[in-house]
LUMLUM-287986 format. One record per residue: residue number from 1; x, y, z of N, C-alpha, C in turn. Coordinates in nm, 4 decimals. Example, Ala and Ser with C-alpha at 12.3 -4.5 7.8 and 13.67 -1.06 7.14 Angstrom:
2
{1, {1.3190, -0.5690, 0.7800}, {1.2300, -0.4500, 0.7800}, {1.3200, -0.3300, 0.7800}}
{2, {1.2850, -0.2250, 0.7080}, {1.3670, -0.1060, 0.7140}, {1.2900, 0.0030, 0.7870}}
END
This chain:
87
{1, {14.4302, 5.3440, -0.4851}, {14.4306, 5.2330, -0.3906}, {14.4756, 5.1078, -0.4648}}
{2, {14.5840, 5.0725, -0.4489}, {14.6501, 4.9147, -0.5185}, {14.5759, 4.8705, -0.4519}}
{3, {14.5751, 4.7918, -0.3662}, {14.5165, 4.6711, -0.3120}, {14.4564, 4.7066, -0.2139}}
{4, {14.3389, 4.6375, -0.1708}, {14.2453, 4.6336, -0.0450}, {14.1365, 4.5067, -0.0404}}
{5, {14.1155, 4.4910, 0.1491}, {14.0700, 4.3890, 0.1776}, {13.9315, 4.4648, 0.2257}}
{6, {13.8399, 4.4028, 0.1744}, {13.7143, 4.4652, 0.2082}, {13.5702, 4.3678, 0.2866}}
{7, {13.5148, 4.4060, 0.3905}, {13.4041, 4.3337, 0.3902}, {13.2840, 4.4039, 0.3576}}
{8, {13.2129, 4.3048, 0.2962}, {13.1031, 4.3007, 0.2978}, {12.9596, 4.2502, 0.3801}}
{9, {12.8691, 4.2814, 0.4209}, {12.7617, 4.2440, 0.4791}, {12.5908, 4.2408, 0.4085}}
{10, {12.5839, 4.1673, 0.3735}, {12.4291, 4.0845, 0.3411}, {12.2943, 4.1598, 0.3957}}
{11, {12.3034, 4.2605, 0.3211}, {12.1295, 4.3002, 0.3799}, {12.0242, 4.2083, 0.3969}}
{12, {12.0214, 4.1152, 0.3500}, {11.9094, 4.0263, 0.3500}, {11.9003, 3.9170, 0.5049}}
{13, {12.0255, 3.8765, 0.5400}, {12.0232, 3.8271, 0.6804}, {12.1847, 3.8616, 0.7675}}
{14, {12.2370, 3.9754, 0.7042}, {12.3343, 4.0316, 0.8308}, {12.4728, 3.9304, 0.8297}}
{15, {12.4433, 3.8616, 0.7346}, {12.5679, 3.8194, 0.6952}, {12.7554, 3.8747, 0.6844}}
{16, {12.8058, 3.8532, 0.6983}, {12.9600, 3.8979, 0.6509}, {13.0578, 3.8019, 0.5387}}
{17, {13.1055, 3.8863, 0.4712}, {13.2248, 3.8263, 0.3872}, {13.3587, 3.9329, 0.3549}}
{18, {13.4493, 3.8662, 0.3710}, {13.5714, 3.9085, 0.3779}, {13.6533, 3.8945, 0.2220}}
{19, {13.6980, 3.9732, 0.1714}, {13.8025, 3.9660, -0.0137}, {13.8959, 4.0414, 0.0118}}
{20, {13.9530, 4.0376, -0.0785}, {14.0792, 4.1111, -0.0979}, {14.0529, 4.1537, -0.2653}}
{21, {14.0659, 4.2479, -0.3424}, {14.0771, 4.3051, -0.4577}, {14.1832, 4.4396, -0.5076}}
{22, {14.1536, 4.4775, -0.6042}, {14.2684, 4.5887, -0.6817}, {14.1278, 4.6619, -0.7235}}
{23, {13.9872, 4.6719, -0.7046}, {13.9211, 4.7622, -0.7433}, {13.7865, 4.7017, -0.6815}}
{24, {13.7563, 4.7720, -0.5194}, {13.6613, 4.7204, -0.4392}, {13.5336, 4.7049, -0.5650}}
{25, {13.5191, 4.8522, -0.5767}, {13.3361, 4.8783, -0.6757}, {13.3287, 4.7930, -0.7432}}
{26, {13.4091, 4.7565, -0.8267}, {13.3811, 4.6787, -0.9289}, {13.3475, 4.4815, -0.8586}}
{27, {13.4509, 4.4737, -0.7533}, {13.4181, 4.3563, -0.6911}, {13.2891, 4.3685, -0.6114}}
{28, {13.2433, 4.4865, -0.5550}, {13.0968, 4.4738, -0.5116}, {12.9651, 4.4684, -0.6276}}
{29, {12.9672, 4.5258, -0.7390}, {12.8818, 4.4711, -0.8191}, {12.9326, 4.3383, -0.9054}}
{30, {13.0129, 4.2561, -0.8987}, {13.0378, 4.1465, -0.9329}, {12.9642, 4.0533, -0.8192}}
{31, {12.9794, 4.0609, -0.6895}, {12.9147, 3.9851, -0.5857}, {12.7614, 3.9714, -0.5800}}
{32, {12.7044, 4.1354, -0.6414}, {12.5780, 4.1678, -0.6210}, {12.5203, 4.0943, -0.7590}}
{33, {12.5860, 4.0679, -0.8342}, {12.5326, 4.0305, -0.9822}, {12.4737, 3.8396, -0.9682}}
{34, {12.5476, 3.8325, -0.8997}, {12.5324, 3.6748, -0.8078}, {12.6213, 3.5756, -0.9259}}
{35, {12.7552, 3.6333, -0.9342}, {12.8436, 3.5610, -1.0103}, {12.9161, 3.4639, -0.8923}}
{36, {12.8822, 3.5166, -0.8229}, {13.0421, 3.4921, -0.7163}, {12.9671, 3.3565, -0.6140}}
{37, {12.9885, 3.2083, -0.5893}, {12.9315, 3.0848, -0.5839}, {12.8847, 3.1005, -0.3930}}
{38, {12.9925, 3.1860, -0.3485}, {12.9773, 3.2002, -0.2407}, {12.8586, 3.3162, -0.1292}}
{39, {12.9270, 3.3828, -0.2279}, {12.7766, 3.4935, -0.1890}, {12.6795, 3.5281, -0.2227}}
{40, {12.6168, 3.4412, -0.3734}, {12.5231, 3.3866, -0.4212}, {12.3917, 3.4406, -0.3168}}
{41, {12.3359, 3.3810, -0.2466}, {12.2771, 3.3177, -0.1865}, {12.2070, 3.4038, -0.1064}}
{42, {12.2756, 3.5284, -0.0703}, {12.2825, 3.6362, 0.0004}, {12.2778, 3.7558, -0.0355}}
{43, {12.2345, 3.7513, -0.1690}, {12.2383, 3.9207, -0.2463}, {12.1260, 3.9733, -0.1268}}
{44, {12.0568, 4.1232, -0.1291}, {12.2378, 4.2143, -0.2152}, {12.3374, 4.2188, -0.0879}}
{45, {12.4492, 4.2807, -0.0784}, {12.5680, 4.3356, -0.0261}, {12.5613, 4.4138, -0.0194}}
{46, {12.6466, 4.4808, 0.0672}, {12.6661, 4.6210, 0.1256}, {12.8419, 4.6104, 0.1662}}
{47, {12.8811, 4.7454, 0.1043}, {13.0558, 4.7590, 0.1630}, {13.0438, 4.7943, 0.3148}}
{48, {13.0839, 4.7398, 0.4039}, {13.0967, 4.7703, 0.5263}, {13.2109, 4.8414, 0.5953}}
{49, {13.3524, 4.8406, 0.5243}, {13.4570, 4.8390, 0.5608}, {13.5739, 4.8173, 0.4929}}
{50, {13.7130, 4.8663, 0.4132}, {13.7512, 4.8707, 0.3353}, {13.9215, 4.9105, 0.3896}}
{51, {14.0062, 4.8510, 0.4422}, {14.1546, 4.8838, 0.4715}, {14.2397, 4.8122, 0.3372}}
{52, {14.3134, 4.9507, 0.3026}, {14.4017, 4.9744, 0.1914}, {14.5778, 4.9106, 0.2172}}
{53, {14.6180, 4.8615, 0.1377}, {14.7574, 4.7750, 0.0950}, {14.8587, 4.8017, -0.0091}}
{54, {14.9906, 4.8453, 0.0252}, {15.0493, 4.9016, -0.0961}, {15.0914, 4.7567, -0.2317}}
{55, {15.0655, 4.6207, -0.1540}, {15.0604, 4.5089, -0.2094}, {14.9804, 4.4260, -0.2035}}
{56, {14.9671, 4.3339, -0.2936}, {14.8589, 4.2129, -0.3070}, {14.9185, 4.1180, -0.1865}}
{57, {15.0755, 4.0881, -0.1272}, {15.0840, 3.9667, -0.0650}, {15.0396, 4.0733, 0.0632}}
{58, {15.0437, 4.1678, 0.1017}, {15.0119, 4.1986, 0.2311}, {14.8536, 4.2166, 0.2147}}
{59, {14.7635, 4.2814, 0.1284}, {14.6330, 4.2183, 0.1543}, {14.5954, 4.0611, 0.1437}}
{60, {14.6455, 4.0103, 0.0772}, {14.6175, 3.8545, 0.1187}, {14.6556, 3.8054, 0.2951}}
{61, {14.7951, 3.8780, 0.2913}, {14.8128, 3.7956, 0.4562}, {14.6816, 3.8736, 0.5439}}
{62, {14.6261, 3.9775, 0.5186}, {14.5635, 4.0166, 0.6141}, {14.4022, 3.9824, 0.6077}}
{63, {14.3355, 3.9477, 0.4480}, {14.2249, 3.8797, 0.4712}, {14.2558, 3.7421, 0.4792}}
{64, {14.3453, 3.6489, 0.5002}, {14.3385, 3.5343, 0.5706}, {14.3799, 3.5119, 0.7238}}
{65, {14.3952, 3.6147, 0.7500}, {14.3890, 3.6816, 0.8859}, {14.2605, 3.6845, 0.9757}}
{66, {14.1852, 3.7980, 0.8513}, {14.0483, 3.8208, 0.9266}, {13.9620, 3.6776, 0.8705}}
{67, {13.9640, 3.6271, 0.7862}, {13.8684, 3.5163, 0.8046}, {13.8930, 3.3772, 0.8541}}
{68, {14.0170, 3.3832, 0.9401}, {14.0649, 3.3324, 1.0868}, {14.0041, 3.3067, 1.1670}}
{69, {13.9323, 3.4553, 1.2236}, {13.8597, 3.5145, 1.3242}, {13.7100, 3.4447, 1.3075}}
{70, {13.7338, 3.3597, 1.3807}, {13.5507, 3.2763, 1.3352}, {13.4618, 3.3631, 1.4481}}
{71, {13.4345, 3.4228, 1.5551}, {13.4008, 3.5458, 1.6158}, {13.3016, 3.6492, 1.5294}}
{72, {13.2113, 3.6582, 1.5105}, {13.1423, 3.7782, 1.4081}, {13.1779, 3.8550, 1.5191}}
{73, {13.1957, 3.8391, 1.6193}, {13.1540, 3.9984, 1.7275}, {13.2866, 4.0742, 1.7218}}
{74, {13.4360, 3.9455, 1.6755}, {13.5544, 4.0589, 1.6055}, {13.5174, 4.1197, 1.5318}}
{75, {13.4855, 3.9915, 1.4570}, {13.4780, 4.1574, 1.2828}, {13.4229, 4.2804, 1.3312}}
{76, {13.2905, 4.2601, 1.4184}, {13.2022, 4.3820, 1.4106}, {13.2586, 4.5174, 1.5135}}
{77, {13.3589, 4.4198, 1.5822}, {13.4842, 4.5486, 1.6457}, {13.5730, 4.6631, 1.5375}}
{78, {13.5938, 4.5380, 1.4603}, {13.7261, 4.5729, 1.3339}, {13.6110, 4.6923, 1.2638}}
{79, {13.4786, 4.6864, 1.2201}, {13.4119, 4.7404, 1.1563}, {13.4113, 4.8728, 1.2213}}
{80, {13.3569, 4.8884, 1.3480}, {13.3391, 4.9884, 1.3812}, {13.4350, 5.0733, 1.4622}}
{81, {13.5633, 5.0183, 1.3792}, {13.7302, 5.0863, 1.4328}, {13.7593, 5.1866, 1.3035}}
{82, {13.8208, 5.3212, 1.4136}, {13.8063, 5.3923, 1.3178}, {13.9516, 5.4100, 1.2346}}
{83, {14.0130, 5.2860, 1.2832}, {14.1839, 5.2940, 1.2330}, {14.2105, 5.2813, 1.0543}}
{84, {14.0924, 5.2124, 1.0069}, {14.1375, 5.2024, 0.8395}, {13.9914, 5.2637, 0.7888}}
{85, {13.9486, 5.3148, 0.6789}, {13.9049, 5.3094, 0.6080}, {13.7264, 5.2670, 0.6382}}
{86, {13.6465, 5.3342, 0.6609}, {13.4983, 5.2846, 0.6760}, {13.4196, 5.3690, 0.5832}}
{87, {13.3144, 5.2672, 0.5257}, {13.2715, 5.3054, 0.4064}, {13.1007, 5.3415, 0.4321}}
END
């Protein structure tokens, strides 16, 4: 998997966050470690959802896409679509 845009969701209050990376696992225990300023706050995480990119500029256009979508009740469509990748 070159590239993929992945969300994540916040066990602690049901939260969502949207990335883009070249190696999800490793970006989910980087988030969970509470390096990351943004999701801090919200350990732990959970992978929710994970659609794959043969490039970095097309996962970028597509998580600034989804975090567009100010709507949680999209994402939680996109989540439970069975068109890419569910984790």
């Amino acid at each position: 998997m070159p590239f993929a845009v992945y969300i994540l969701q916040s066990i602690t209050n049901g939260r969502y966050y949207i990335g883009s990376t070249n190696n999800v696992s490793n970006r989910l225990t980087y988030h969970n470690s509470g390096k990351v300023i943004s999701t801090k706050a919200y350990i732990p995480w959970k992978l929710v959802k994970v659609e794959e990119f043969m490039t970095r500029k097309e996962a970028s256009a597509r998580e600034l896409q989804l975090k567009s979508w100010k709507k949680r009740v999209a994402i939680e469509k996109l989540i439970m679509a069975p068109s890419s990748s569910l984790v």
